[in-house]
C-alpha positions in Angstrom: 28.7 7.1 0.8 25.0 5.9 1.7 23.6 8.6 4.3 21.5 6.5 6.7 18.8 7.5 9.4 17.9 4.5 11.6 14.2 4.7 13.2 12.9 2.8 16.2 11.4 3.6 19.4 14.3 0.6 21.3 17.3 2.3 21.6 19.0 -0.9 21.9 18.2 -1.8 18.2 19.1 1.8 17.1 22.0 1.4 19.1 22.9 -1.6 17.7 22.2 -1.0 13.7 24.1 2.5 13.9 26.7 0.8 14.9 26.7 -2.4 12.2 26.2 0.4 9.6 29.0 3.0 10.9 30.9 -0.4 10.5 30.6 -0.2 6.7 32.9 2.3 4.4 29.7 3.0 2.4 27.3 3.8 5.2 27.2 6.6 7.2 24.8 6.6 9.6 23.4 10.6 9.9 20.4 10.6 12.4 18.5 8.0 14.6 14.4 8.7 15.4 12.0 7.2 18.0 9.2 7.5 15.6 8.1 8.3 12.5 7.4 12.1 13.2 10.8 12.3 14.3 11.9 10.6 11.1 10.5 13.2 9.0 11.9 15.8 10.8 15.2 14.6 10.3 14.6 13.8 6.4 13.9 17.9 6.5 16.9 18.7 7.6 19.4 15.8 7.1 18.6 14.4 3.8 19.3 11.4 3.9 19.7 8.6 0.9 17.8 5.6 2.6 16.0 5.4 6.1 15.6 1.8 8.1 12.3 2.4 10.0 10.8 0.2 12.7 6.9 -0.6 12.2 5.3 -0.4 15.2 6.4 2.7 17.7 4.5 5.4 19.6 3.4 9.0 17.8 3.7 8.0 14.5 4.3 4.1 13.4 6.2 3.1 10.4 3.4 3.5 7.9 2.7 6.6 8.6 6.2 7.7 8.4 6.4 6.0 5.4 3.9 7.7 4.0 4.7 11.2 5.1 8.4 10.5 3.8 7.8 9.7 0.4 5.0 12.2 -0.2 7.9 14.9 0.8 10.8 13.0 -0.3 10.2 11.1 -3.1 13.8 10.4 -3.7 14.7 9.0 -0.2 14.4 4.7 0.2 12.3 3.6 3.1 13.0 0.0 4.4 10.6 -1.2 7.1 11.9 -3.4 10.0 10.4 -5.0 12.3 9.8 -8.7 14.4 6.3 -9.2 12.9 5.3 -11.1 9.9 2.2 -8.6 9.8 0.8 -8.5 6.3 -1.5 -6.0 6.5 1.6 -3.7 7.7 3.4 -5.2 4.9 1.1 -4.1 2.2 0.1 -0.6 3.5 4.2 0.2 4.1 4.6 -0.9 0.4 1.6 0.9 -0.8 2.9 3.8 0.5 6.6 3.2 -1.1 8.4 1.2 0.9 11.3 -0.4 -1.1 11.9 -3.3 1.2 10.7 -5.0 4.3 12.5 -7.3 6.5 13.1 -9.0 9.6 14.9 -8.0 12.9 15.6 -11.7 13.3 17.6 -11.3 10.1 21.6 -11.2 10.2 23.8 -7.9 10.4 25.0 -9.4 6.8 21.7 -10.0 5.2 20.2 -6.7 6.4 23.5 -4.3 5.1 22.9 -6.2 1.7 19.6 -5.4 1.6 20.6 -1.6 2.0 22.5 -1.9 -0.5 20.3 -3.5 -3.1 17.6 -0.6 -2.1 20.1 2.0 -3.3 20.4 0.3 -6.6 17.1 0.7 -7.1 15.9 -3.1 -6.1 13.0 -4.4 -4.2 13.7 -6.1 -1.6 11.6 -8.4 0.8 12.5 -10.9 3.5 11.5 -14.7 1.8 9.4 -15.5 4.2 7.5 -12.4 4.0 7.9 -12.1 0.0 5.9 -15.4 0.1 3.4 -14.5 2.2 2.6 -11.4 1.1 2.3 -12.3 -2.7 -0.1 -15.0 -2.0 -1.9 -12.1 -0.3 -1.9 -9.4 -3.1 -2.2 -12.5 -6.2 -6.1 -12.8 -4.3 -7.5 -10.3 -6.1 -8.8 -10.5 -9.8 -5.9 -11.5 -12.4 -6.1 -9.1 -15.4 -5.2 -8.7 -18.9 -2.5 -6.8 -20.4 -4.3 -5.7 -22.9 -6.8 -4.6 -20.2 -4.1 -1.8 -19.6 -3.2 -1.3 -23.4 0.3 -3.1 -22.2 2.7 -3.6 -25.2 5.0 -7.3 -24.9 8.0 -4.8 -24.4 6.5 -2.8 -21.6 5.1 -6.1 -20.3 8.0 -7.6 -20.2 9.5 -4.3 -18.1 6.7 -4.3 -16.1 7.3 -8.4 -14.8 10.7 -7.7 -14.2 10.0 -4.8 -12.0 7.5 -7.4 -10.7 10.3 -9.4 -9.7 13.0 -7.3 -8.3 15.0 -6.1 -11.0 17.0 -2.5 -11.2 16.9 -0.9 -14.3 20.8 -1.9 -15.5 19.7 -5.5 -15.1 16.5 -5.6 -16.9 18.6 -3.6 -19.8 20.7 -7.0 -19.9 18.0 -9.3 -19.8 16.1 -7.7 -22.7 19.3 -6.3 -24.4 18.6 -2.8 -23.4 19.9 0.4 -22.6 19.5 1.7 -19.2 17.7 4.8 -20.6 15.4 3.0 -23.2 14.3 0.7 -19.6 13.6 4.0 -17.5 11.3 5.4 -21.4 9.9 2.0 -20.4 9.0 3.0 -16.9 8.1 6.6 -17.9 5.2 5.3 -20.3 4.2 2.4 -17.6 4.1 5.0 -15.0 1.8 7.0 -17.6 -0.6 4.4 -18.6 -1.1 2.8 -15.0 -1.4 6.2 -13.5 1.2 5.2 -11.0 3.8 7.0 -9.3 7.0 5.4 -8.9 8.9 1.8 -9.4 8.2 0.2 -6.1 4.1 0.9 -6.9 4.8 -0.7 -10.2 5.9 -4.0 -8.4 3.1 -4.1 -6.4 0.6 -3.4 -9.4 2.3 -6.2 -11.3 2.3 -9.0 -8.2 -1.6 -7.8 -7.6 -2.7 -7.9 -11.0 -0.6 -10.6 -13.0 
């Protein structure tokens, strides 16, 4: 059972998402917020496995709380939601370790899978944002792997964090174990002096 907190400052839409979540056996929604202080308030006490966070409300806005969140609780999976395709927002929430960023226009369907792909340890943007927002990061000045001492092994790792993979499916692709991938990560984590998967992704989209 996924243990949910749902953050937004419309208690319509928190309304309405507890509800579509409480609707799934492996959700269980634990906590709603109005903002991001709130949020981490209730990630002190409640624990919880992933949190949906709206990106724009009073206090403390979804960035923030993002950032707060993960420098606390590393372990809990922020997804930002919201009804702007604001890149800037975009980039800061996933600089700060968001694992997913989507759209409120999106279906009840496509937003419970996304959950979902979160916990497995995915990355997971809205397409019309994904697009956007690589063409935004891929400005900057394309480097070498050998600029980063990058083997083709770890390279290869590295581009399929890049693209969205979780660790059991990047052990199939390159015929694998699950725990050889995450030595993989350890040493890219190492040599980028990064600190988790989700900064990885975004190194990797910036940089290659």
């Amino acid at each position: 059972m996924l243990k949910v907190i749902v953050v937004d400052d419309d208690a319509l839409i928190r309304d309405s998402l507890s509800l579509i979540l409480d609707m799934e056996e492996d959700f269980q929604v634990t906590g709603t917020a109005t903002n991001g202080q709130e949020a981490l308030e209730l990630c002190r006490r409640l624990q919880p496995d992933l949190v949906l966070m709206d990106v724009r409300m009073p206090v403390m806005d979804g960035v923030l709380g993002t950032r707060r969140i993960r420098e606390k609780y590393p372990q809990i999976k922020i997804v930002i939601l919201t009804t702007f395709r604001d890149e800037e927002y975009i980039t800061e929430a996933l600089k700060h370790g968001a694992s997913g960023y989507i759209l409120k226009s999106q279906p009840a369907e496509s937003i419970v899978e996304t959950l979902r792909a979160v916990a497995r340890g995915n990355m997971v943007l809205e397409a019309d944002v994904a697009s956007s927002l690589t063409e935004l990061i891929r400005e900057g000045k394309k480097v070498y792997r050998e600029d980063f001492q990058l083997t083709d092994r770890e390279m290869a790792v590295l581009e399929m964090i890049g693209d969205g993979y979780s660790n059991r499916e990047i052990a199939e692709k390159l015929f694998l174990s699950e725990g050889t991938v995450r030595n993989y990560i350890t040493v890219l984590l190492d040599k980028l002096s990064l600190r988790d998967r989700t900064q990885l992704a975004i190194f990797y989209l910036k940089h290659f």
